[in-house]
SEVEX-377279 format. One record per atom (N, C-alpha, C): x, y, z; residue in one letter. Coordinates in steps of 0.2 Angstrom, whole numbers, padded with zeros to 4 digits, always signed. Example, Ala and Ser with C-alpha at 12.3 -4.5 7.8 and 13.67 -1.06 7.14 Angstrom:
! SEVEX-377279
+0066-0028+0039A;+0062-0022+0039A;+0066-0016+0039A;+0064-0011+0035S;+0068-0005+0036S;+0064+0000+0039S;
***
This chain:
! SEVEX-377279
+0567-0053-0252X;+0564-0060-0252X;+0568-0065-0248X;+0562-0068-0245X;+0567-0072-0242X;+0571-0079-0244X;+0576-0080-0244X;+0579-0089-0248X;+0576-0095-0246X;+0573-0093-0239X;+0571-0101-0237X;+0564-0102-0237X;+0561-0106-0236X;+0554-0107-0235X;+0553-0107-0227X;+0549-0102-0225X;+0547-0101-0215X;+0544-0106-0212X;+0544-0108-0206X;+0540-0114-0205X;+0536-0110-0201X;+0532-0115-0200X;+0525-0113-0197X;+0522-0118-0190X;+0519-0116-0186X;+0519-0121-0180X;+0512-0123-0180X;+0509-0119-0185X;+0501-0122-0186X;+0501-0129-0189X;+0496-0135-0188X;+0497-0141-0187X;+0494-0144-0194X;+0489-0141-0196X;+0485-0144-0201X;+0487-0138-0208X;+0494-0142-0210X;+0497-0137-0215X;+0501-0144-0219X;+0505-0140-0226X;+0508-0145-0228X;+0503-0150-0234X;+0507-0153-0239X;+0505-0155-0244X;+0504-0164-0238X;+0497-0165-0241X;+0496-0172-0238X;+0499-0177-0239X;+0506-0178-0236X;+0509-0185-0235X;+0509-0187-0230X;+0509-0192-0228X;+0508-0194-0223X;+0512-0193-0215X;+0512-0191-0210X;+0515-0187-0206X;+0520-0180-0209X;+0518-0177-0216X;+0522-0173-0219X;+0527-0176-0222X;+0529-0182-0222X;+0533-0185-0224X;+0537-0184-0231X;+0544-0184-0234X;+0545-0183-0241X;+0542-0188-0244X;+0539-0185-0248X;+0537-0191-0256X;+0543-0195-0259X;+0543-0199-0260X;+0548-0204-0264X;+0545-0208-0270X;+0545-0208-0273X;+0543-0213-0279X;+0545-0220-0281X;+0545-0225-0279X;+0547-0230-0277X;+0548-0234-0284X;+0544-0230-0290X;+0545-0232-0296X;+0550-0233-0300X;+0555-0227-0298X;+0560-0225-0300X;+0565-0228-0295X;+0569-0230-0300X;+0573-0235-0299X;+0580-0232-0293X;+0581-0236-0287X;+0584-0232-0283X;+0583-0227-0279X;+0579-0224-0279X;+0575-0219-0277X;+0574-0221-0269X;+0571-0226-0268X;+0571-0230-0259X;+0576-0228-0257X;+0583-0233-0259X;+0587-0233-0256X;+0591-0228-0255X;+0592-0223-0262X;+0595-0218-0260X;+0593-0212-0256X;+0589-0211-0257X;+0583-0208-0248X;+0585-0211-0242X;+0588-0215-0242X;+0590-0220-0236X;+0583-0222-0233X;+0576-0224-0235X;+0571-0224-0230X;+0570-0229-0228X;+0568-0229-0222X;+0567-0235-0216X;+0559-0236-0216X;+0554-0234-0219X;+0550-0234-0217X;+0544-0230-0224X;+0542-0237-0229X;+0539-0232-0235X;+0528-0234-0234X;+0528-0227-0232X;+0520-0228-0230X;+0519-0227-0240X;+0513-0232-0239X;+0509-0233-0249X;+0501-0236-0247X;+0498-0228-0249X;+0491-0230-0248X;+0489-0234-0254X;+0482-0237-0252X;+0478-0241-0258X;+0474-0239-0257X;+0469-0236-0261X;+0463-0234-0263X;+0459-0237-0266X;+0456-0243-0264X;+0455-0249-0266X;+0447-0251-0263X;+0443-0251-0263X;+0436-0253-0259X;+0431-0259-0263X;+0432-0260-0268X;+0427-0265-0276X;+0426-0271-0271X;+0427-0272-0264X;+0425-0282-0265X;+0422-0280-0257X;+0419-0274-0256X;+0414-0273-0248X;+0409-0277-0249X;+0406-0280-0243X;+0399-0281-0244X;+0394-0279-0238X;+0396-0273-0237X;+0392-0268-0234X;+0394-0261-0235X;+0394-0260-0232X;+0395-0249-0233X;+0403-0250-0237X;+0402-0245-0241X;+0407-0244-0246X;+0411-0235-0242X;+0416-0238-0245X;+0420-0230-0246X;+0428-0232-0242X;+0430-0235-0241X;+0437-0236-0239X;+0442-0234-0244X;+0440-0233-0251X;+0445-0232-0257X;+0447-0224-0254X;+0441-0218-0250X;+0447-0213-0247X;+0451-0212-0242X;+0450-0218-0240X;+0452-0220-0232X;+0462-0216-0233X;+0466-0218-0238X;+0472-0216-0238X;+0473-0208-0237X;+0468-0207-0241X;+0468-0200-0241X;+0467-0195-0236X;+0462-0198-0233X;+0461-0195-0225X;+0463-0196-0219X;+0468-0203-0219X;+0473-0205-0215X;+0477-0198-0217X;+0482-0200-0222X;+0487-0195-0222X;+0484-0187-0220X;+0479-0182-0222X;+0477-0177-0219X;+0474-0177-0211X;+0473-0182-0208X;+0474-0183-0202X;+0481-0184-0197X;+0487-0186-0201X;+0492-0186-0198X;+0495-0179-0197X;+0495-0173-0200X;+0497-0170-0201X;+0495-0166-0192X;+0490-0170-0187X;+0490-0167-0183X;+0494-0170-0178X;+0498-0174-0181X;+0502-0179-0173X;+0509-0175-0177X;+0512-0177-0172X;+0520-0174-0171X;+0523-0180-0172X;+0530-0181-0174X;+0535-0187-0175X;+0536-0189-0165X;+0536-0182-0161X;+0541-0184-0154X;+0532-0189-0152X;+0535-0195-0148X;+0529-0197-0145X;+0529-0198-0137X;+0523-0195-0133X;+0524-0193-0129X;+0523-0199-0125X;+0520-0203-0124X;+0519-0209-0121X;+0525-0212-0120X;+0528-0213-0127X;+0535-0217-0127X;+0542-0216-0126X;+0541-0206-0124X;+0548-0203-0125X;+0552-0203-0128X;+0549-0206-0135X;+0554-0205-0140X;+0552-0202-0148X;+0556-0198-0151X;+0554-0195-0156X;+0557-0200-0165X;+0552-0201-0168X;+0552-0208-0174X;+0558-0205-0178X;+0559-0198-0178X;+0563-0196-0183X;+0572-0198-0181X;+0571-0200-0175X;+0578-0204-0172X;+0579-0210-0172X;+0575-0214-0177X;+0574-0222-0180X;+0572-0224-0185X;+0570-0216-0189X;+0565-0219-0196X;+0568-0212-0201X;+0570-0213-0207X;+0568-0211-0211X;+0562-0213-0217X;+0557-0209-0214X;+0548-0210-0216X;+0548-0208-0223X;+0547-0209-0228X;+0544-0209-0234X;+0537-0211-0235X;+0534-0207-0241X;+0526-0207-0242X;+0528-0210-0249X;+0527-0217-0252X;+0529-0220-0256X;+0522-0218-0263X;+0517-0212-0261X;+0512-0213-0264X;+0504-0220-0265X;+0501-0220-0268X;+0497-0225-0269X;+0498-0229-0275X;+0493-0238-0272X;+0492-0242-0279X;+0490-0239-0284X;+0493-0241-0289X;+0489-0238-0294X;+0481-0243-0296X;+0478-0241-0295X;+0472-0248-0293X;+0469-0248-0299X;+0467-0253-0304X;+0460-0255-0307X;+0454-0254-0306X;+0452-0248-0309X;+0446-0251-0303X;+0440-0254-0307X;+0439-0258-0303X;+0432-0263-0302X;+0437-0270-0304X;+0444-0270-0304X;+0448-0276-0306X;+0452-0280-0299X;+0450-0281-0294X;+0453-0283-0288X;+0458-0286-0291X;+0460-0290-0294X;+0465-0299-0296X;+0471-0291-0298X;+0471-0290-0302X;+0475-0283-0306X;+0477-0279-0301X;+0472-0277-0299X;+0474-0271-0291X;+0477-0273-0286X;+0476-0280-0284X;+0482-0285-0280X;+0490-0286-0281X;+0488-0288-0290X;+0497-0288-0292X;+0499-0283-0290X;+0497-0275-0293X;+0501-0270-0291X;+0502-0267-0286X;+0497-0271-0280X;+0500-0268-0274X;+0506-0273-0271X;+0502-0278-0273X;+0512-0282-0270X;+0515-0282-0275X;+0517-0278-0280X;+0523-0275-0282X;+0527-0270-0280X;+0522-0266-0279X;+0524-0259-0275X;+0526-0258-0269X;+0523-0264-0264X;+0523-0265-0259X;+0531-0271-0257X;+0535-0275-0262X;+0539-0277-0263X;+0543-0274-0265X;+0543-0269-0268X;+0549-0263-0268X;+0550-0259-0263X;+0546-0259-0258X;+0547-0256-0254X;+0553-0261-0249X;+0547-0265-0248X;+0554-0274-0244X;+0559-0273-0247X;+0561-0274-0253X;+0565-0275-0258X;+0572-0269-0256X;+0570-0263-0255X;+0575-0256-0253X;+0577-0257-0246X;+0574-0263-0242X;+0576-0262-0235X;+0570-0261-0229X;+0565-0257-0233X;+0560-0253-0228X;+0556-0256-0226X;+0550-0253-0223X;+0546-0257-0218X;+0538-0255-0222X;+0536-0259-0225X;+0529-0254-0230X;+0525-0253-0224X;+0521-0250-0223X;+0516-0245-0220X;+0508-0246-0225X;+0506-0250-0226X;+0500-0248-0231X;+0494-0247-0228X;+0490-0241-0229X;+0485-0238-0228X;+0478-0239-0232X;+0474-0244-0230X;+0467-0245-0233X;+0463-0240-0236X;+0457-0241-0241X;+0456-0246-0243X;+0453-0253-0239X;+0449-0258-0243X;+0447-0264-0237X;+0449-0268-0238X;+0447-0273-0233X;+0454-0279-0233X;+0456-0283-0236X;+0453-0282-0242X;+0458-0287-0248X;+0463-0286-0248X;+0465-0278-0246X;+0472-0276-0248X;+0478-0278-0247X;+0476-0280-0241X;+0480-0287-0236X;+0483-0292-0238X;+0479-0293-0247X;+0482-0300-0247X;+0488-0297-0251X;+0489-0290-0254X;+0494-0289-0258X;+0500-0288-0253X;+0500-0287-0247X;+0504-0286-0242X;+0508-0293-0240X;+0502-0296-0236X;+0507-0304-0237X;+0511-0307-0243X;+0507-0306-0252X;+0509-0310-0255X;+0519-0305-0254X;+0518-0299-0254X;+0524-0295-0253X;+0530-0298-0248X;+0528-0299-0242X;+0532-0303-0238X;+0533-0310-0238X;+0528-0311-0241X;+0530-0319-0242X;+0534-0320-0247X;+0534-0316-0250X;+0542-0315-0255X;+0549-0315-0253X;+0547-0310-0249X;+0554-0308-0245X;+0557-0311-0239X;+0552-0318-0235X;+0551-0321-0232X;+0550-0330-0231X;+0554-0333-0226X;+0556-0340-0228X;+0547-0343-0221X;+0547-0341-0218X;+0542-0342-0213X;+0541-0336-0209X;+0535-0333-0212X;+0533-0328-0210X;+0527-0328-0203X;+0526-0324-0200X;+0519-0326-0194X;+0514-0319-0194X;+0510-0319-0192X;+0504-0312-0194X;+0500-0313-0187X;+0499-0307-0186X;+0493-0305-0180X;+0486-0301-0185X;+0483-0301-0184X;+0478-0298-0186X;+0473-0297-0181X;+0473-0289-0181X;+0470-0287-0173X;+0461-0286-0180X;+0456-0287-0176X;+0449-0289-0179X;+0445-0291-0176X;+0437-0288-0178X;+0431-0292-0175X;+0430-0296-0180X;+0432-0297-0187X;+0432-0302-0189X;+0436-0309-0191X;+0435-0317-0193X;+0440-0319-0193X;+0445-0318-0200X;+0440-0317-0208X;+0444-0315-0212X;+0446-0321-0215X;+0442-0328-0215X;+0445-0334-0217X;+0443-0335-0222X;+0437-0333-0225X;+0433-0334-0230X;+0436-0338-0237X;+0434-0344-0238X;+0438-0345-0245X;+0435-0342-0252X;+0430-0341-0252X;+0428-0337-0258X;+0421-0332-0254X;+0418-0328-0257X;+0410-0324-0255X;+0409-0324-0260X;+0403-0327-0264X;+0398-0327-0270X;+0399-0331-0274X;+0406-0335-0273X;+0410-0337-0279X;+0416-0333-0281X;+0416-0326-0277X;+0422-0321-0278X;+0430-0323-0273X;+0435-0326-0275X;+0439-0328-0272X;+0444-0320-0268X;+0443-0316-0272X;+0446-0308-0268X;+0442-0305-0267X;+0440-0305-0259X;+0435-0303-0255X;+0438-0299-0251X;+0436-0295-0247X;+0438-0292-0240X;+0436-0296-0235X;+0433-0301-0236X;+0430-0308-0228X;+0437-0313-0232X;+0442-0311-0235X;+0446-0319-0237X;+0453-0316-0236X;+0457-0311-0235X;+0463-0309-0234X;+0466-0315-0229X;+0465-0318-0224X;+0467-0323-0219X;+0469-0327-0223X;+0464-0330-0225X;+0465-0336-0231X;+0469-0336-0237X;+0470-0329-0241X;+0475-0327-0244X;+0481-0329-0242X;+0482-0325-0234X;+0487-0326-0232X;+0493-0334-0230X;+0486-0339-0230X;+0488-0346-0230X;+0491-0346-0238X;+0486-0347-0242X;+0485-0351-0248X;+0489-0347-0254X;+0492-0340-0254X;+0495-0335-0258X;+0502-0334-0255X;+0501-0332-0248X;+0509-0330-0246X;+0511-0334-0242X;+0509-0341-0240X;+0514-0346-0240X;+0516-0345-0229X;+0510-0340-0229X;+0512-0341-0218X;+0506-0348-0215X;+0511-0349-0213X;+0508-0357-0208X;+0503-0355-0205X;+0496-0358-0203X;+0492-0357-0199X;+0492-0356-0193X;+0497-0361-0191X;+0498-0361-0182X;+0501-0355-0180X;+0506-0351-0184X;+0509-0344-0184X;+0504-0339-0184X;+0498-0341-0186X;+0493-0333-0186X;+0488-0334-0179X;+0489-0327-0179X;+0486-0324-0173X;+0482-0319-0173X;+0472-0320-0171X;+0468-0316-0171X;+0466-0313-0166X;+0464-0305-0164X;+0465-0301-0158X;+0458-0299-0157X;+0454-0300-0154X;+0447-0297-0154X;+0441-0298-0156X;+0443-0305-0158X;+0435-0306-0163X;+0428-0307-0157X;+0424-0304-0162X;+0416-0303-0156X;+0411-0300-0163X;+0406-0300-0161X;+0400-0300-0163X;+0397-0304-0168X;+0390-0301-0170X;+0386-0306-0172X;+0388-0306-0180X;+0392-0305-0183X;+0393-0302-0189X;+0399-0311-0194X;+0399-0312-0188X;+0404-0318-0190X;+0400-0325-0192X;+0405-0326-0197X;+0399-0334-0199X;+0403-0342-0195X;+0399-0343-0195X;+0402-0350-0191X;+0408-0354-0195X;+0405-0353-0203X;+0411-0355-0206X;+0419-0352-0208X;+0418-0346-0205X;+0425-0345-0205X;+0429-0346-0200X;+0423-0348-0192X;+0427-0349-0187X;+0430-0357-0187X;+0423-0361-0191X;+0426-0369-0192X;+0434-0371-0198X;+0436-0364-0202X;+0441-0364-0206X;+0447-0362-0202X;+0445-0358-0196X;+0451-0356-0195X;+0453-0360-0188X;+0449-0365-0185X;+0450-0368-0179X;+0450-0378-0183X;+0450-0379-0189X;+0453-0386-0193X;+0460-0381-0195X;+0462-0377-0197X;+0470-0376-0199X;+0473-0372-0192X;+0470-0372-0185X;+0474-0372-0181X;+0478-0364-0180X;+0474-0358-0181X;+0475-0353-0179X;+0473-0353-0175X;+0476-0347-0171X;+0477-0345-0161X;+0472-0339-0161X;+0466-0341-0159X;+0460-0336-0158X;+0459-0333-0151X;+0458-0326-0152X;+0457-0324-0145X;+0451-0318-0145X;+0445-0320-0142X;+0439-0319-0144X;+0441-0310-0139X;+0436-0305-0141X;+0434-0300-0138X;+0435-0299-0130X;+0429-0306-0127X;+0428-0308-0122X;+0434-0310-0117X;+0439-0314-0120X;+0444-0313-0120X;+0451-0308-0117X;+0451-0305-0121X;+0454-0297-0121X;+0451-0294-0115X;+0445-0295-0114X;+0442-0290-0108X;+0443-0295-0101X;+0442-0301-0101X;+0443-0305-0095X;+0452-0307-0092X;+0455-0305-0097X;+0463-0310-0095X;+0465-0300-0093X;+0464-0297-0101X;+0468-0291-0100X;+0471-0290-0110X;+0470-0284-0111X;+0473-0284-0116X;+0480-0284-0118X;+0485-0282-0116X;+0493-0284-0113X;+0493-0293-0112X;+0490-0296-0109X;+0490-0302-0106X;+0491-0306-0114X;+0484-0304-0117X;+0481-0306-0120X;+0487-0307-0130X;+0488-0300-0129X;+0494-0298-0135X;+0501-0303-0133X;+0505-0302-0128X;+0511-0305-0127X;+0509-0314-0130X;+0504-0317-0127X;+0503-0324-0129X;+0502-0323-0136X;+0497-0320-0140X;+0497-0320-0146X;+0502-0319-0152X;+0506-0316-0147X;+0514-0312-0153X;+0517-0318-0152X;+0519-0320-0147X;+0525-0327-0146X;+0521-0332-0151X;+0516-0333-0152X;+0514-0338-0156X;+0515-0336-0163X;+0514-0330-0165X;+0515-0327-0172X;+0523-0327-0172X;+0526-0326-0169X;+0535-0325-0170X;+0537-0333-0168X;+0535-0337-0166X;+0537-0345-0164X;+0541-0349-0171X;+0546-0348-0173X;+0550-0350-0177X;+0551-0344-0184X;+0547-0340-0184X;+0544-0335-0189X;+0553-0331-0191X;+0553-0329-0198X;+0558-0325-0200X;+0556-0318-0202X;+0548-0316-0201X;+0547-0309-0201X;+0538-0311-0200X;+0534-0302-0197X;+0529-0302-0194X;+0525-0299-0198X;+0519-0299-0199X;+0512-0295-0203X;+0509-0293-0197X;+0509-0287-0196X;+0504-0284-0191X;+0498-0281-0197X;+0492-0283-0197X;+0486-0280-0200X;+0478-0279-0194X;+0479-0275-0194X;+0471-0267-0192X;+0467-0269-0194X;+0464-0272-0194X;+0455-0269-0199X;+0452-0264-0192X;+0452-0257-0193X;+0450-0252-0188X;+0443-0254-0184X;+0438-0259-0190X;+0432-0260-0185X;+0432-0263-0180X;+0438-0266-0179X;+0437-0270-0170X;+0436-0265-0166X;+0438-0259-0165X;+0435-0254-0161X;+0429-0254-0160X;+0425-0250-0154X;+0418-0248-0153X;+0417-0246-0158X;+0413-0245-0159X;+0406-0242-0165X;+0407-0232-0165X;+0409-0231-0157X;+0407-0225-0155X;+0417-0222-0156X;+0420-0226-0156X;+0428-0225-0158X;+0431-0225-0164X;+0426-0227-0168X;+0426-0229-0176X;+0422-0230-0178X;+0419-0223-0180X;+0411-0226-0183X;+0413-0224-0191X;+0419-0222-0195X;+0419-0224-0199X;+0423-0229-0204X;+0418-0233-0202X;+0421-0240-0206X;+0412-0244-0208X;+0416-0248-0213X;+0410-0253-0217X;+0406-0255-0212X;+0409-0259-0207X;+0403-0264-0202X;+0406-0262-0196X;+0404-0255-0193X;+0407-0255-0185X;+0404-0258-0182X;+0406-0262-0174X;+0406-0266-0171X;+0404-0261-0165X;+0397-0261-0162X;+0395-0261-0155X;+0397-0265-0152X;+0400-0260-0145X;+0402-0266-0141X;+0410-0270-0143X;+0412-0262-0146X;+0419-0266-0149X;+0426-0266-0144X;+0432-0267-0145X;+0437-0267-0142X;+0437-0258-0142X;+0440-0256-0134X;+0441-0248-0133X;+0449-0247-0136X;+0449-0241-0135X;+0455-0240-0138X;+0461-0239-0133X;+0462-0240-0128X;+0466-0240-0125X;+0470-0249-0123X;+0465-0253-0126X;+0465-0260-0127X;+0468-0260-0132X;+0467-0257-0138X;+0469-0256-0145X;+0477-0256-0145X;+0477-0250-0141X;+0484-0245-0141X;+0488-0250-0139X;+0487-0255-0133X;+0490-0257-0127X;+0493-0266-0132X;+0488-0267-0136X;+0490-0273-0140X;+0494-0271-0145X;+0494-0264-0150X;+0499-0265-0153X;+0506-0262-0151X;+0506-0262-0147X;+0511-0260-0143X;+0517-0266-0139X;+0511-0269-0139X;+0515-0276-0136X;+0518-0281-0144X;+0513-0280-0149X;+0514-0285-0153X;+0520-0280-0157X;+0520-0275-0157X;+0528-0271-0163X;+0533-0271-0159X;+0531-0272-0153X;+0538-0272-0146X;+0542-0277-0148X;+0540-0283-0151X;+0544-0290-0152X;+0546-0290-0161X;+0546-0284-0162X;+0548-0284-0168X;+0541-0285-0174X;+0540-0278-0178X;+0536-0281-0188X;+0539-0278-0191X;+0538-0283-0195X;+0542-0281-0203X;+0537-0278-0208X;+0531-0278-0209X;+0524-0276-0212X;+0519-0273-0208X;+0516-0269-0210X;+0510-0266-0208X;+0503-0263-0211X;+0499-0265-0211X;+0494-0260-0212X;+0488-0261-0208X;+0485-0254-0210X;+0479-0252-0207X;+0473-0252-0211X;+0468-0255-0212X;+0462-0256-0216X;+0455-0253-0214X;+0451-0251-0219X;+0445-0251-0217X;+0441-0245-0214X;+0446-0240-0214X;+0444-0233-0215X;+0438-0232-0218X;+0432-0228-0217X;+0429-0228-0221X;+0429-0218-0220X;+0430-0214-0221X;+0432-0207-0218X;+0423-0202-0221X;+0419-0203-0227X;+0414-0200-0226X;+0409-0202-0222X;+0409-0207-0219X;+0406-0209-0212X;+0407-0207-0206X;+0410-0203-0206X;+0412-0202-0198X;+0413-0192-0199X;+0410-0190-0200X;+0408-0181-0202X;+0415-0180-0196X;+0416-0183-0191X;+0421-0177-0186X;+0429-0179-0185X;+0430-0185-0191X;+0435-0187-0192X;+0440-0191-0186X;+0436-0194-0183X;+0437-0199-0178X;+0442-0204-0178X;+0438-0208-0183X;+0441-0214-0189X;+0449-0213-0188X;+0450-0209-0193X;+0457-0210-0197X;+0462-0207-0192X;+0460-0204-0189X;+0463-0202-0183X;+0466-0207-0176X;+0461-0211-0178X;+0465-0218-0174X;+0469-0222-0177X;+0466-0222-0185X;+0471-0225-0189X;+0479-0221-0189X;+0477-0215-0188X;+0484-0214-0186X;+0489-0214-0181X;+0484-0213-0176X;+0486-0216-0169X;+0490-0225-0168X;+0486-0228-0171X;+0488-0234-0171X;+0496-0236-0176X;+0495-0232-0182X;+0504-0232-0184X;+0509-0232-0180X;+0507-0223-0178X;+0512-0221-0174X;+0516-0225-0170X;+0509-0226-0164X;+0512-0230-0158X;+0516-0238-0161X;+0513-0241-0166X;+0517-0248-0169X;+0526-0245-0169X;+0526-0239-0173X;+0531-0235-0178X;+0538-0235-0170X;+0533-0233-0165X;+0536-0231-0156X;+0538-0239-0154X;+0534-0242-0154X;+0536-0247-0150X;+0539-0251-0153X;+0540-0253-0160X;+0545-0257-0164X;+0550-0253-0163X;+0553-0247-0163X;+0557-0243-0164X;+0561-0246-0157X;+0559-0245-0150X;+0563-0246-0144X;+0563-0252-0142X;+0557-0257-0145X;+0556-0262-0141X;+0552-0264-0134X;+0548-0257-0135X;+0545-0258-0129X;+0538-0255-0132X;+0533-0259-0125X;+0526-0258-0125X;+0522-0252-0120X;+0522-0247-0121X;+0520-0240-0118X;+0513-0239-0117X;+0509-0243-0121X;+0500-0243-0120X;+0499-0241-0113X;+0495-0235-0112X;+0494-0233-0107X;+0490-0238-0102X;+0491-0237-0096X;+0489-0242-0092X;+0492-0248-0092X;+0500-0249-0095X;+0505-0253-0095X;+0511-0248-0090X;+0509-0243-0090X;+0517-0240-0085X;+0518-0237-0093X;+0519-0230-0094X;+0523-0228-0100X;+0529-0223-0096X;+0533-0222-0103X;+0539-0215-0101X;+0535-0210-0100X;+0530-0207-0102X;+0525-0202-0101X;+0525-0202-0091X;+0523-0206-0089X;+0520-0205-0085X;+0528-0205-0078X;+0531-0211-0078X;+0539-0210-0078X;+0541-0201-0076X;+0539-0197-0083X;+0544-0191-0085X;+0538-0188-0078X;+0530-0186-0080X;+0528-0182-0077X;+0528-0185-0068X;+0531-0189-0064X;+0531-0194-0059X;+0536-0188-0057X;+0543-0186-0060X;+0549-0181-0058X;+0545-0173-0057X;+0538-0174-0059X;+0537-0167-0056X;+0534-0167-0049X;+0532-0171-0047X;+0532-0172-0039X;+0536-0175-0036X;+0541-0178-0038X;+0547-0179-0033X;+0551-0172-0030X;
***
């Protein structure tokens, strides 16, 4: 018999944690730290405040079983995550469910222990309420925070129905709960017909930095990200990078609650988070996964795409979005020389 466990070079193996990740229990006391981890991915399984297609509560789940087909080394950026992160899979919220207020505390507490041991929380949607447990987390750990949120929508919403924890209100949470100044937020992508006038008249009277779709395609996606980031980081003591996966085309991500025809492509995507983790974040998540809508597993496979690459370019400091110049292209350049 053999004493060790064989490895395997087949791709879709391995208990689903996220990039294969060791599990840590963050519950237990010292557990983060002693791990030494730089980096605690904690899904939420959480979807109770949709107001159209439901199902983001598997979305963690199918992130993680789609990571299992990226490798740590990233070829774009030349460099491999495991020579700047020790990754932990921190597990999920423990969620209430049909209790958002309850499911909120728990994730910004989970999500504070995470801050708390040093690391950089990773959280994994779920819809975008969950956001708001992410900011109130940072805004803990943080004297003036600043936030980008890449989105087709603005997420200003003060309440929907009368219900103050919405997935249209995490922006607004992030004012009124975690304490980040207006003029520090920064939104990437907004477009379509899906937005109410009155979250753009809420976010243009408190003076956040809008930058429409049309936008992004007329200046440049890269153009577009560096103004945005300098405005999020402009006096700021730590960053909130937040996803909602639907700013992509419809055919790049079709599952989620409200895909957007006509959405941001994904090499626009890759090339904006890449500029904004290049200048440094200290939080992250990806929202809005919706994984039984999308039969060929497309979705979460951007969602993990988009980690990744954040994971690379905070890690060096640099932005490798293709169609910016990457070490990718650099490396294969030497086979024609």
């Amino acid at each position: 018999m053999t004493a060790k466990r064989p490895q395997t070079p087949f791709l879709d193996t391995g208990v689903a944690s996220f990039l294969n990740a060791t599990q840590v229990d963050p519950y237990e006391p010292g557990a983060l730290a002693e791990a030494g981890v730089d980096v605690g991915v904690v899904g939420f399984p959480f979807d109770g405040t949709c107001i159209s297609r439901t199902g983001a509560n598997m979305g963690p789940r199918a992130v993680r079983e789609a990571s299992a087909q990226t490798r740590m080394y990233h070829f774009e950026y030349d460099t491999d995550l495991r020579d700047h992160y020790t990754v932990a899979d921190c597990g999920d919220v423990p969620v209430v469910p049909g209790n958002a207020a309850d499911s909120l505390d728990r994730g910004a507490d989970l999500l504070g222990r995470v801050l708390e041991a040093g690391a950089m929380p990773v959280m994994l949607g779920g819809d975008h309420v969950t956001t708001v447990s992410g900011v109130r987390a940072l805004g803990e750990h943080a004297d003036d925070p600043g936030l980008v949120l890449v989105d087709t929508h603005f997420d200003t919403a003060e309440a929907v129905a009368g219900e103050r924890y919405n997935h249209c209100c995490p922006i607004a949470r992030a004012v009124d709960e975690g304490g980040f100044d207006p003029e520090k937020i920064s939104i990437i992508g907004l477009s379509a017909p899906t937005n109410p006038r009155e979250e753009l008249e809420v976010a243009l009277e408190q003076g956040m930095n809008l930058y429409s779709l049309d936008e992004v395609a007329r200046r440049g996606a890269a153009t577009v990200a560096r103004e945005a980031t300098a405005r999020a980081n402009a006096g700021s003591d730590a960053v909130y990078l937040t996803l909602d996966i639907d700013v992509l085309d419809a055919g790049a991500a079709p599952g989620t609650g409200v895909p957007t025809n006509g959405g941001l492509y994904t090499r626009e995507l890759l090339q904006i988070l890449g500029v904004v983790a290049s200048e440094g974040v200290d939080a992250v998540d990806v929202v809005e996964t919706s994984p039984q809508l999308d039969p060929a597993g497309v979705t979460p496979r951007m969602a993990v795409r988009s980690v990744v690459d954040i994971l690379a370019a905070n890690a060096i400091g640099e932005a490798h979005g293709v169609g910016m110049g990457t070490a990718a292209a650099a490396n294969c350049k030497r086979s024609r020389e």
